[in-house]
C-alpha positions in Angstrom: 21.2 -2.4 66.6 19.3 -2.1 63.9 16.0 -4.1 65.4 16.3 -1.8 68.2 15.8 1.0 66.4 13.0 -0.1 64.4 11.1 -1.0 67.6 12.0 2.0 69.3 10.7 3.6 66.3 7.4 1.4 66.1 6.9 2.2 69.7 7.7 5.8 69.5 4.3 5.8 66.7 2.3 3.6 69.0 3.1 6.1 71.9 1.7 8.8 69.2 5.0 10.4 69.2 6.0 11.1 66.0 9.3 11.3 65.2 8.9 15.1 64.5 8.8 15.9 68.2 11.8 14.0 68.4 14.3 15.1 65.7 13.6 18.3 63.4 14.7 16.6 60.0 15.0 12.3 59.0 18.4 11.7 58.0 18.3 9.5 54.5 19.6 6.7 56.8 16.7 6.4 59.3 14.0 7.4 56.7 15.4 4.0 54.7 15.4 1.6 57.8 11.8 3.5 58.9 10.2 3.0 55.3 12.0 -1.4 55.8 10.4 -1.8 58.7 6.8 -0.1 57.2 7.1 -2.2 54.1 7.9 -6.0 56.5 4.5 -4.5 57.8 3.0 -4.0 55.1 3.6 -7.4 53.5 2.4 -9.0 56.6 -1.0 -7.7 56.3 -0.5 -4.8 59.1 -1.6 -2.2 56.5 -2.7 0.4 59.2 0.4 0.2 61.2 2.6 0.9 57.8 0.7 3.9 56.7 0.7 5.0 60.5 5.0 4.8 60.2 4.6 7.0 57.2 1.9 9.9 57.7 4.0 11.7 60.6 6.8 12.1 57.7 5.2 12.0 54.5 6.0 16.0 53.9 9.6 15.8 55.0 10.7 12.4 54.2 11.5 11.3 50.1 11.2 7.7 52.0 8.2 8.2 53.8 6.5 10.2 51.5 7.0 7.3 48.9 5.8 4.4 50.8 2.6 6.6 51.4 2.1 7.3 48.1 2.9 3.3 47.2 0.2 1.9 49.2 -2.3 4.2 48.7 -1.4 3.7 44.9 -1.6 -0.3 45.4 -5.6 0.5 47.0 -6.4 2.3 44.2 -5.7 0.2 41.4 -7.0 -2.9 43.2 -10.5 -1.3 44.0 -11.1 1.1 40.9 -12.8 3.6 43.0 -12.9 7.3 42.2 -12.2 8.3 46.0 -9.7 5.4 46.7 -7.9 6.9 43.3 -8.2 10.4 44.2 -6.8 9.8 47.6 -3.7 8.0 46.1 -3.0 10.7 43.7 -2.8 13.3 46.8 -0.2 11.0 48.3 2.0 10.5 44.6 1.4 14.6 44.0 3.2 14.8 47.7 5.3 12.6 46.8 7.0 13.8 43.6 6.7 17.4 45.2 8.9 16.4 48.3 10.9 14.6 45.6 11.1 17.8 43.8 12.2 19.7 47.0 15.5 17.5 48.1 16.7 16.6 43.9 20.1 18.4 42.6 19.2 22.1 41.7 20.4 22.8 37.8 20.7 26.4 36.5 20.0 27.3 32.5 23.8 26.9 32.2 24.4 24.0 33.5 21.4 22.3 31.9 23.2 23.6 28.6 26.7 22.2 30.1 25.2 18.9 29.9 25.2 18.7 26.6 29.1 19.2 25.7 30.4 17.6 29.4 29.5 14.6 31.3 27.7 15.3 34.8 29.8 14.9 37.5 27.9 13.0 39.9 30.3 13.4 42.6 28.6 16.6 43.1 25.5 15.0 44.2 24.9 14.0 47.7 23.6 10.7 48.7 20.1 12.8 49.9 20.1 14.1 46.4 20.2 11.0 44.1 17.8 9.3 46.3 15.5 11.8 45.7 15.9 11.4 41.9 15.3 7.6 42.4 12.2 8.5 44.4 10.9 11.0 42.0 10.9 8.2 39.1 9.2 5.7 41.4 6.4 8.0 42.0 6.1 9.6 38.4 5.5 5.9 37.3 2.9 5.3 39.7 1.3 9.1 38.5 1.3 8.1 34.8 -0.6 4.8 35.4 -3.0 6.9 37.6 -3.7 8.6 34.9 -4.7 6.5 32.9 -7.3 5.0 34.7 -8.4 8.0 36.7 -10.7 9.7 33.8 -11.7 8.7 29.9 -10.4 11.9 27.9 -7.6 12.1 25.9 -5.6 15.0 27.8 -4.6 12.1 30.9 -3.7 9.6 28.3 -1.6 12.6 26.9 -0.4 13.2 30.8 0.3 9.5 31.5 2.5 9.0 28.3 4.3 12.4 29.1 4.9 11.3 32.8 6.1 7.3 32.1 8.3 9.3 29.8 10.3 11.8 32.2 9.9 8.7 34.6 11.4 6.6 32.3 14.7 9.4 31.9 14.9 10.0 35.1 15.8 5.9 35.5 18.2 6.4 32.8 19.8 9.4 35.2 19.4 7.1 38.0 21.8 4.1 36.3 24.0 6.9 35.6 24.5 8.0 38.7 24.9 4.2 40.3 28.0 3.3 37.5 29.6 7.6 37.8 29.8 8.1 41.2 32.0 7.4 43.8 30.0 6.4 47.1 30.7 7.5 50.7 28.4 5.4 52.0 28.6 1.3 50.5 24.8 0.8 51.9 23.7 3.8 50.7 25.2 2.6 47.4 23.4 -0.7 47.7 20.1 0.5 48.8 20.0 2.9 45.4 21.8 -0.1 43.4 18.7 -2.3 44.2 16.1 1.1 43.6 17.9 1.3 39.9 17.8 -2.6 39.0 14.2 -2.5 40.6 13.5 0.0 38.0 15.3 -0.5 35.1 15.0 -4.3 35.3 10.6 -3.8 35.8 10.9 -1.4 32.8 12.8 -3.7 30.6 10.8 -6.5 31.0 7.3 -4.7 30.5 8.7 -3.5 27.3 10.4 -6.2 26.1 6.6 -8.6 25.9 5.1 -5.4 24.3 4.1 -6.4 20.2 7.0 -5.7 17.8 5.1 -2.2 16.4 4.5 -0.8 19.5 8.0 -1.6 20.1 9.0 0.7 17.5 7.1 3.4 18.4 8.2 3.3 21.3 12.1 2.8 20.3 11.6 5.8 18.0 10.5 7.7 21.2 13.3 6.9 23.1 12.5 3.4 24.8 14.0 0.1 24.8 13.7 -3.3 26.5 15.3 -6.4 26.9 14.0 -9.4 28.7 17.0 -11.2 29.7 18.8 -8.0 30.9 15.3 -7.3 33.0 15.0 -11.0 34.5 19.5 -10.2 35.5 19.0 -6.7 36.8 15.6 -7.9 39.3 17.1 -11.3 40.2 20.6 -9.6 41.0 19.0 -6.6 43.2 15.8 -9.7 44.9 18.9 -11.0 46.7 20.5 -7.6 48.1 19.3 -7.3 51.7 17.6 -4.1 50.8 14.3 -2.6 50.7 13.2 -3.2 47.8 14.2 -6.8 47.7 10.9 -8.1 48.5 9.2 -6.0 45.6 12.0 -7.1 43.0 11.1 -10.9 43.9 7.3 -10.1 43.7 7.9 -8.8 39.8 9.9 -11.9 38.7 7.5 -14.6 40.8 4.8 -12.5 38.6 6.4 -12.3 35.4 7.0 -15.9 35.5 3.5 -17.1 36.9 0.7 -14.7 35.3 3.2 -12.1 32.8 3.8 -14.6 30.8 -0.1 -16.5 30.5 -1.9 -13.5 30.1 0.7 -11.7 27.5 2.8 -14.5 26.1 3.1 -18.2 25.0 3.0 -19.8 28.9 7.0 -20.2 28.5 7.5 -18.5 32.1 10.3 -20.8 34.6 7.7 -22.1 37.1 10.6 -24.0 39.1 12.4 -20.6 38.9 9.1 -18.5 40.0 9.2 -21.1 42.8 12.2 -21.0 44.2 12.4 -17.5 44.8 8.8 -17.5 46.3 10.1 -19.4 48.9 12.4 -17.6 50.9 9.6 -14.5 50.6 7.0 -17.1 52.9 9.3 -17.6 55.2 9.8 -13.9 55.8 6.1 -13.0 55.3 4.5 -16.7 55.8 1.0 -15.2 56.3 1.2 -12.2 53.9 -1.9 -11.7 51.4 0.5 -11.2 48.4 3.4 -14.3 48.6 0.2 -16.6 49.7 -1.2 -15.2 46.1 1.2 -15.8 44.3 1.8 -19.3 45.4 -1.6 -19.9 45.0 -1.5 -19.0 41.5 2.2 -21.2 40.8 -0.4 -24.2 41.8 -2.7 -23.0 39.8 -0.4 -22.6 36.5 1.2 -26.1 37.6 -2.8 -27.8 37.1 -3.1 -28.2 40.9 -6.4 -27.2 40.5 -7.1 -28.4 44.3 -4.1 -27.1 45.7 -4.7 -23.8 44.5 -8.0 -23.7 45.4 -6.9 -24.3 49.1 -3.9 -22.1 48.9 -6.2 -18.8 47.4 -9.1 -19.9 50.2 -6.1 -19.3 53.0 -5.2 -16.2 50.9 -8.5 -15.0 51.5 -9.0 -16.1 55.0 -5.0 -14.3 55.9 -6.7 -10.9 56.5 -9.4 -8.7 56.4 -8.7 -5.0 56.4 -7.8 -4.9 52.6 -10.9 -6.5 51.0 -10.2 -5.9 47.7 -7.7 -8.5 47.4 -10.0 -10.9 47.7 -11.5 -10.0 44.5 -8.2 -11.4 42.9 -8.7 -14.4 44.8 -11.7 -14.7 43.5 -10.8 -14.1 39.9 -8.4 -16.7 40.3 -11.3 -19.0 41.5 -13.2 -18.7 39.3 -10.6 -19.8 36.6 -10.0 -23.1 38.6 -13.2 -24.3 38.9 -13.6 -23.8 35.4 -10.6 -25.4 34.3 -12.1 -28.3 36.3 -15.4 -28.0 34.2 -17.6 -27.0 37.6 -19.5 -24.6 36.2 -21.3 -24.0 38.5 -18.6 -22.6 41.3 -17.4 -21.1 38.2 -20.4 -19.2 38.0 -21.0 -18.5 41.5 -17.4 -16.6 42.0 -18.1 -14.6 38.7 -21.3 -13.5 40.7 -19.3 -12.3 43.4 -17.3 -10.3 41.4 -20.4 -8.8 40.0 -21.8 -7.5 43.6 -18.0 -6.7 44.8 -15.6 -5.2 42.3 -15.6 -2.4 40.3 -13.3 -3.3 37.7 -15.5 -4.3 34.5 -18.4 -5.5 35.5 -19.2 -6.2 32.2 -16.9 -9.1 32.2 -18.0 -10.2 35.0 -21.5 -10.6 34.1 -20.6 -11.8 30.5 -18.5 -14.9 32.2 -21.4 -15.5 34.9 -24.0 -15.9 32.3 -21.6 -18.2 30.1 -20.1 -20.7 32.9 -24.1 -20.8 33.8 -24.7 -21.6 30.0 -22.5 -24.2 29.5 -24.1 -26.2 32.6 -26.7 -28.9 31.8 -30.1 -29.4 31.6 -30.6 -25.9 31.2 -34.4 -25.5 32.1 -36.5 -22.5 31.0 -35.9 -20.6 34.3 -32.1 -21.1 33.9 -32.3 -19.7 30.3 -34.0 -17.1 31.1 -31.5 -16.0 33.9 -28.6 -16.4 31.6 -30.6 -14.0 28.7 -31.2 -11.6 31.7 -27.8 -11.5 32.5 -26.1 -11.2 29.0 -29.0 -8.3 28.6 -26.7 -6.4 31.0 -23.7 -7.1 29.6 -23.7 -3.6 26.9 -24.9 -1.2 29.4 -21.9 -2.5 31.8 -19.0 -1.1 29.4 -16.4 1.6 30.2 -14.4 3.5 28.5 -10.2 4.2 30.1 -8.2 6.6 28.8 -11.2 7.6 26.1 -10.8 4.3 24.6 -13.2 0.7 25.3 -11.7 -1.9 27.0 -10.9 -4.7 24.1 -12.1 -7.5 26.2 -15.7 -5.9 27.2 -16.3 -5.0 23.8 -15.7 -8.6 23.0 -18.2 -9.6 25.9 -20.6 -6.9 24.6 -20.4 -8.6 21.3 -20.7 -12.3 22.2 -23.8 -10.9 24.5 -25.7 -9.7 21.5 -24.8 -12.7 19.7 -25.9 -15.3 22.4 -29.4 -12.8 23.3 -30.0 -13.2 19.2 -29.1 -16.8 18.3 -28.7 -18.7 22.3 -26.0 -20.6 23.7 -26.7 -24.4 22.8 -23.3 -25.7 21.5 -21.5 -22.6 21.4 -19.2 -23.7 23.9 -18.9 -20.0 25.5 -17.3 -21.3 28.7 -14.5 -23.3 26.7 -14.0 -20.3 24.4 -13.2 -18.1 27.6 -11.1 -20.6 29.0 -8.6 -20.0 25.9 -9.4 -16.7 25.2 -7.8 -16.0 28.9 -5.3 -18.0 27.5 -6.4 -21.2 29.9 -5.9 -24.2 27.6 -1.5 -23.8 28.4 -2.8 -24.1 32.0 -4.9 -27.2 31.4 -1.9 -28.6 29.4 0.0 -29.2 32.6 -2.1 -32.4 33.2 -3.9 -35.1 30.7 -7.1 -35.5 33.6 -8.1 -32.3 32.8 -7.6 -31.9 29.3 -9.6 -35.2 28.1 -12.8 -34.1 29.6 -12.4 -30.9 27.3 -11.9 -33.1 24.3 -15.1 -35.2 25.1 -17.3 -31.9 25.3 -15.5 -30.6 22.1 -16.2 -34.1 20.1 -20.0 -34.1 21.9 -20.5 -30.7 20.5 -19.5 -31.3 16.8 -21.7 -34.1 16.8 -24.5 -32.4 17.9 -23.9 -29.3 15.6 -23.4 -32.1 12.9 -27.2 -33.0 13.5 -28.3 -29.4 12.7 -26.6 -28.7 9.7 -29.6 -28.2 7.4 -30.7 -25.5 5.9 -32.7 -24.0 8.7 -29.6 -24.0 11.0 -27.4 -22.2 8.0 -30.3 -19.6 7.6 -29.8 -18.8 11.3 -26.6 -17.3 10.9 -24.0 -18.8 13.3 -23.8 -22.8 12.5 -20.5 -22.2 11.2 -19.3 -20.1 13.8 -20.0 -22.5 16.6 -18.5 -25.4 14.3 -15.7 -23.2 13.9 -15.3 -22.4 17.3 -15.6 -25.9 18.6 -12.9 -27.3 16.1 -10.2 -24.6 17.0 -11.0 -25.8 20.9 -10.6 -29.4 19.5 -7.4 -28.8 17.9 -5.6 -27.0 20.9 -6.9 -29.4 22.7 -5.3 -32.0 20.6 -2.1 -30.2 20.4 -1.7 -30.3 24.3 -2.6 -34.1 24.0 0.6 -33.9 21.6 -1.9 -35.4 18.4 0.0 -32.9 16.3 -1.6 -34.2 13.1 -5.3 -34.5 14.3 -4.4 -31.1 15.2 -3.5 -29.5 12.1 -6.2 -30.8 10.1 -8.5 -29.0 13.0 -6.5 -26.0 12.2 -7.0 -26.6 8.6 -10.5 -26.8 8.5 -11.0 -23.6 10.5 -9.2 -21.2 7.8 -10.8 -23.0 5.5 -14.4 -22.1 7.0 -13.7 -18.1 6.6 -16.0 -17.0 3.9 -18.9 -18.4 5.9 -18.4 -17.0 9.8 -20.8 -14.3 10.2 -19.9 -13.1 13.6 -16.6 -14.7 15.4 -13.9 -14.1 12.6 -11.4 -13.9 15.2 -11.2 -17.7 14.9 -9.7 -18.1 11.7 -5.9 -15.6 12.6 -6.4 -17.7 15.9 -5.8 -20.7 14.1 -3.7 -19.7 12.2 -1.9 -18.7 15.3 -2.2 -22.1 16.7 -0.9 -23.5 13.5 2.2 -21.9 13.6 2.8 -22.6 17.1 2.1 -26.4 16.3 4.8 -26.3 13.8 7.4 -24.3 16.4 6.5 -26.9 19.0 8.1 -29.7 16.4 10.4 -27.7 15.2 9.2 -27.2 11.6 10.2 -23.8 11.4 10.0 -22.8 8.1 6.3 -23.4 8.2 6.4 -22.0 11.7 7.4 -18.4 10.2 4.8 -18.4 7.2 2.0 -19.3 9.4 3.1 -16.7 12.3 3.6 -14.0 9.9 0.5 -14.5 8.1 -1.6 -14.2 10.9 0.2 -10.8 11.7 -0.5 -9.4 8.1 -4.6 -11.0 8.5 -6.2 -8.5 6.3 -9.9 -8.0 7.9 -10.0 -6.6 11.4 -11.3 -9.0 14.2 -11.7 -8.8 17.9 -9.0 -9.6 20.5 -6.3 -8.6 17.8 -3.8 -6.8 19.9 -3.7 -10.2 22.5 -3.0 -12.4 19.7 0.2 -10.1 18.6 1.1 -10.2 21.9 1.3 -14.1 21.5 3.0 -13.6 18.2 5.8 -11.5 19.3 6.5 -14.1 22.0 6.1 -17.1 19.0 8.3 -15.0 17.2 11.1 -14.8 19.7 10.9 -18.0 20.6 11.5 -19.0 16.4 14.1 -16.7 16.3 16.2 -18.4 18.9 15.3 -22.1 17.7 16.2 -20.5 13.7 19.9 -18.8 15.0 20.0 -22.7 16.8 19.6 -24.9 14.0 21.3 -25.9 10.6 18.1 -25.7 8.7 17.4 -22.4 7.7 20.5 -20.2 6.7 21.4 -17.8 9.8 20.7 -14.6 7.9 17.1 -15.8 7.4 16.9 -15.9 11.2 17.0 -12.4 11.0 14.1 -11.4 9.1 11.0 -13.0 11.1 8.5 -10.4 9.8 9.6 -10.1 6.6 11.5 -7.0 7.4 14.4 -5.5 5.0 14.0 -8.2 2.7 15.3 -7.9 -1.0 11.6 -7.8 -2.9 8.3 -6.8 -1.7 7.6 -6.4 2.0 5.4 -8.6 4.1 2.3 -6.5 3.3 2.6 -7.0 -0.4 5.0 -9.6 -1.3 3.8 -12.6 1.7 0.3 -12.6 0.0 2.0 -12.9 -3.4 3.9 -15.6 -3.0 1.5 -17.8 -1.0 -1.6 -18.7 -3.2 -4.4 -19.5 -1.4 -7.7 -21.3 -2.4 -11.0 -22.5 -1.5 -11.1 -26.1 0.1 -13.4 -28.3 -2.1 -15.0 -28.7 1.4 -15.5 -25.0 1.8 -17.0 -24.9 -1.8 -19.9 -27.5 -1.2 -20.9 -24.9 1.8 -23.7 -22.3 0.9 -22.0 -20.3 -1.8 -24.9 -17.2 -1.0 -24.0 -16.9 2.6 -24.6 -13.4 3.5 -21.3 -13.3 4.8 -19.6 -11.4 2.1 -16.2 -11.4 3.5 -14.4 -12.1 -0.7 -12.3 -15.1 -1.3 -10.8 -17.2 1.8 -6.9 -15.6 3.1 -5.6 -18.7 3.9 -1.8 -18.8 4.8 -0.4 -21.9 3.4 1.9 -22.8 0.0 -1.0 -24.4 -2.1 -4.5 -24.7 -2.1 -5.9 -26.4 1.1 -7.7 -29.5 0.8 -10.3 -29.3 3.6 -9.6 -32.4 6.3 -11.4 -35.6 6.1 -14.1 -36.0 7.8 -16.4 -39.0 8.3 -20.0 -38.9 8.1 -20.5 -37.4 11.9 -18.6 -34.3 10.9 -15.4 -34.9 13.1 -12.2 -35.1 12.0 -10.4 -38.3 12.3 -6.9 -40.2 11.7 -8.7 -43.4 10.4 -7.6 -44.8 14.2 -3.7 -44.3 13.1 -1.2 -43.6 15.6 -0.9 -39.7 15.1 2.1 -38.8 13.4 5.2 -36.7 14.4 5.5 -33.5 12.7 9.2 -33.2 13.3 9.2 -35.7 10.9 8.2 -34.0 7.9 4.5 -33.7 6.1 2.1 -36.4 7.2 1.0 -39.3 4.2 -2.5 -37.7 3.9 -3.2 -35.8 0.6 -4.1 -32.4 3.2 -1.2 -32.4 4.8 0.8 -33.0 1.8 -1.2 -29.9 0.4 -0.9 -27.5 3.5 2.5 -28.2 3.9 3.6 -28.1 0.2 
């Protein structure tokens, strides 16, 4: 009965019939099974015939008027175009206004009855709570409009204010769901799957934000919790509702690019996987599921799989163009993880001409995927100095505020225009900076060619280490640079002591970085995780905390807190797991509501920190001028040993397990005192 009706609705559209001349008012019933049938469209790439079920009701519908509003919204932040953005905030205006129109009216008094009796929800008819759910729905999708629709401080103000009320009006929302008593049991299910849709997205945005935003945010009124996020989508992705689909697209997403591009990589691939695969056999041609399992390939270092899978993604339609600019994205990443620099290059150039979403990232990665390919003639340097020239002039400002990753592009720009790219490694250093290396991981063939270029470079940089290369200002940047890649690298190829003393020798370069200082909390960073990884967890806390509490500012800080709140909770379940460290310790990660100082006074007290004697031979009148080294280890660090090439070595030793306890050599003995 049901298929009937959608095609005798379909047809009725198709006829150019609206339903208006049919019926003077959409029951909540029809609007829902109209708005299903739009939204199978719409995920199998029939964009027009969706938005042409939804126009004839979007001013009398909460349904309709809501899926118009969505997919314009889903255009909008896709393209980045001021007309594709002021057309989708026409349709969420309309939206929340014929929310507005159909939600519970409340008098003064019974506002004020609120706050000494419960609501009684049994007042509210099924049309009426519906609309509530709708009108959160679309004042989400306002506030992020907001945000990127203009660079002044009063839509950031807006946007906060609206993902606020949005925010309450969920809370109303789960109130309603566990208050009232339904007429209707699929009316109750269809709202059941609209609240855990919701509440679930909510909780698990939240929950990866870094633990001080967290508390301003808590102080404000929010709160978030991961597991109960992950429970509240998975239950409401298998209700045969109409939001299903879009609750299976968040955790498929949180699993597969959430967790790379805001955590530690920890997402449940085989998880993300199997509840992709009932979603292609409803929609086996639709632009977003072929995405996303594009990009589970991709994450599982199927580099050739997922090239194939985002070329079909590509080739699946043609109406919404702007897609392809994520396939392309996503290309781009997997010819570089397979070192072809080259296609690399060429797909960053195609976002240059095509999107309008930072184009001065775009340009920045073209001009450093071209650098890292060799020979390098003139003509090639001179393109790659032409395009890094474009690099500053390319930066926007959202919500009054510079985007952290262009103004690190703007700054590496000026840096490779002054000083050029030989053996700085810029593609690599992108690689990890987009948090690439915990893709690479996934297989040893494409890791060991990254350690070959990494060991190539510090031998090379090794040649030049006179006095003319120190003079020019970034020898011990690149040197820096390339040893952090060396010792991820390492840590993936599970060399965990090789490893640390890359780590080591990093922080222990500080004073004499003139321009990438982002390096040294970064390894520090990586440290810590090395040590969670084998379970050495006392170590893992003072390394993770110190590089919270780093006390120069750097660029890309707010991504590596992100990484550390996820290291963090990740300690804090392995510390309440095991019998070495007392469970009470467990509790204080951050050195929070701790008897003594607090972790911005007392941690640097107690750790003493000193100068490796490798650190002293450097040039003790680099212009630097950063003060004495902040390294975050009991002790003084002895700097690695090194042999006359420059690259650290295990004297051709079996590499040791750190689960074990300190390795025999006198640095790790020292770093881990």
């Amino acid at each position: 009965m049901c298929m009937y009706l959608h095609q005798i609705t379909i047809a009725s559209h198709r006829r150019g019939s609206p339903c208006k001349q049919r019926v003077k008012e959409m029951d909540l019933a029809t609007a829902i099974e109209e708005t299903t049938v739009a939204l199978n469209l719409f995920l199998n790439n029939r964009f027009s015939e969706a938005r042409a079920i939804f126009e004839p009701w979007s001013h009398a519908s909460v349904y309709h008027a809501l899926g118009h509003g969505t997919i314009s919204y889903l255009q909008a932040v896709m393209t980045f175009d001021p007309a594709d953005i002021q057309e989708a905030i026409k349709w969420i205006k309309n939206s929340i206004e014929v929310a507005n129109r159909f939600r519970k009216k409340t008098s003064v008094i019974t506002s004020m009855s609120k706050m000494m009796w419960k609501t009684n929800y049994n007042t509210y008819t099924d049309e009426e709570v519906h609309a509530e759910l709708c009108y959160a729905e679309s004042l989400l999708e306002r506030a992020i409009l907001s945000f990127i629709q203009d660079d002044n401080l009063i839509n950031f103000i807006k946007g906060g204010l609206k993902i606020r009320n949005g925010y309450h009006s969920y809370k109303s929302c789960v109130q309603m769901f566990e208050n009232r008593t339904w007429p209707s049991a699929r009316s109750k299910q269809q709202f059941e799957s609209g609240v855990k849709f919701g509440s679930g997205t909510f909780n698990l945005c939240i929950s990866m934000l870094p633990k001080r935003i967290l508390k301003l945010l808590e102080f404000v009124g929010f709160s978030g919790n991961r597991i109960k996020g992950l429970t509240d989508l998975e239950r409401a992705s298998k209700l045969p509702c109409l939001r299903s689909p879009m609750c299976s697209m968040v955790i498929i997403s949180y699993h597969s690019i959430g967790t790379y591009v805001f955590g530690t990589a920890d997402g449940d691939i085989e998880f993300a996987r199997q509840i992709l695969e009932p979603c292609l056999r409803n929609y086996p041609k639709g632009v977003i599921f072929l995405f996303l399992a594009a990009r589970i390939e991709e994450i599982s270092g199927n580099m050739d799989e997922a090239i194939e899978k985002f070329q079909e993604c590509i080739a699946s339609q043609q109406e919404w163009r702007q897609f392809h600019h994520l396939c392309y994205w996503e290309l781009m990443w997997c010819h570089a993880y397979k070192l072809d620099w080259p296609m690399a290059a060429q797909y960053a150039h195609k976002l240059c001409e095509e999107s309008r979403w930072s184009k001065a990232i775009y340009h920045h990665q073209q001009a450093s995927f071209l650098a890292m390919h060799l020979p390098r003639t003139e003509a090639c340097i001179q393109n790659i100095n032409d395009i890094y020239a474009k690099v500053p002039d390319l930066k926007q400002r959202i919500a009054g505020k510079s985007i952290p990753m262009e103004k690190f592009a703007v700054s590496k720009a000026k840096k490779q225009l002054v000083h050029g790219t030989e053996h700085s490694l810029v593609g690599l250093e992108l690689i990890y900076i987009w948090n690439g290396f915990s893709i690479l991981a996934k297989k040893k063939e494409l890791l060991e060619p990254v350690l070959l270029l990494t060991e190539a470079t510090l031998q090379e940089l090794k040649k030049t280490k006179g006095e003319a290369s120190r003079s020019s200002g970034c020898y011990w940047d690149d040197y820096s640079l390339a040893m952090l890649l060396k010792g991820i690298t390492l840590r993936y190829l599970s060399r965990p002591s090789q490893a640390e003393l890359c780590f080591q020798e990093v922080i222990s370069n500080e004073r004499d970085l003139h321009y990438d200082h982002y390096v040294v909390p970064y390894a520090t960073l990586e440290l810590g995780l090395l040590y969670l990884q084998y379970n050495r967890l006392q170590e893992a806390k003072t390394f993770l905390t110190q590089c919270r509490h780093h006390n120069k500012k750097y660029m890309l800080e707010n991504r590596l807190h992100f990484k550390m709140h996820a290291a963090l909770d990740n300690l804090k379940t392995k510390m309440a797991q095991s019998s070495e460290i007392p469970a009470q310790d467990s509790l204080n990660l951050e050195g929070e509501d701790e008897a003594g100082p607090g972790p911005e006074d007392g941690l640097e007290s107690n750790l003493t920190t000193e100068v490796s004697q490798d650190s002293l031979d450097k040039d003790q009148d680099s212009p630097a001028g950063d003060g004495p080294v902040d390294g975050p280890v009991d002790g003084p660090i002895d700097g690695p040993e090194s042999t006359e090439d420059g690259i650290v070595r295990t004297n051709g030793a079996e590499d040791q397990d750190l689960s074990s306890g300190p390795s025999s050599s006198s640095a790790s003995q020292n770093a881990l005192s």
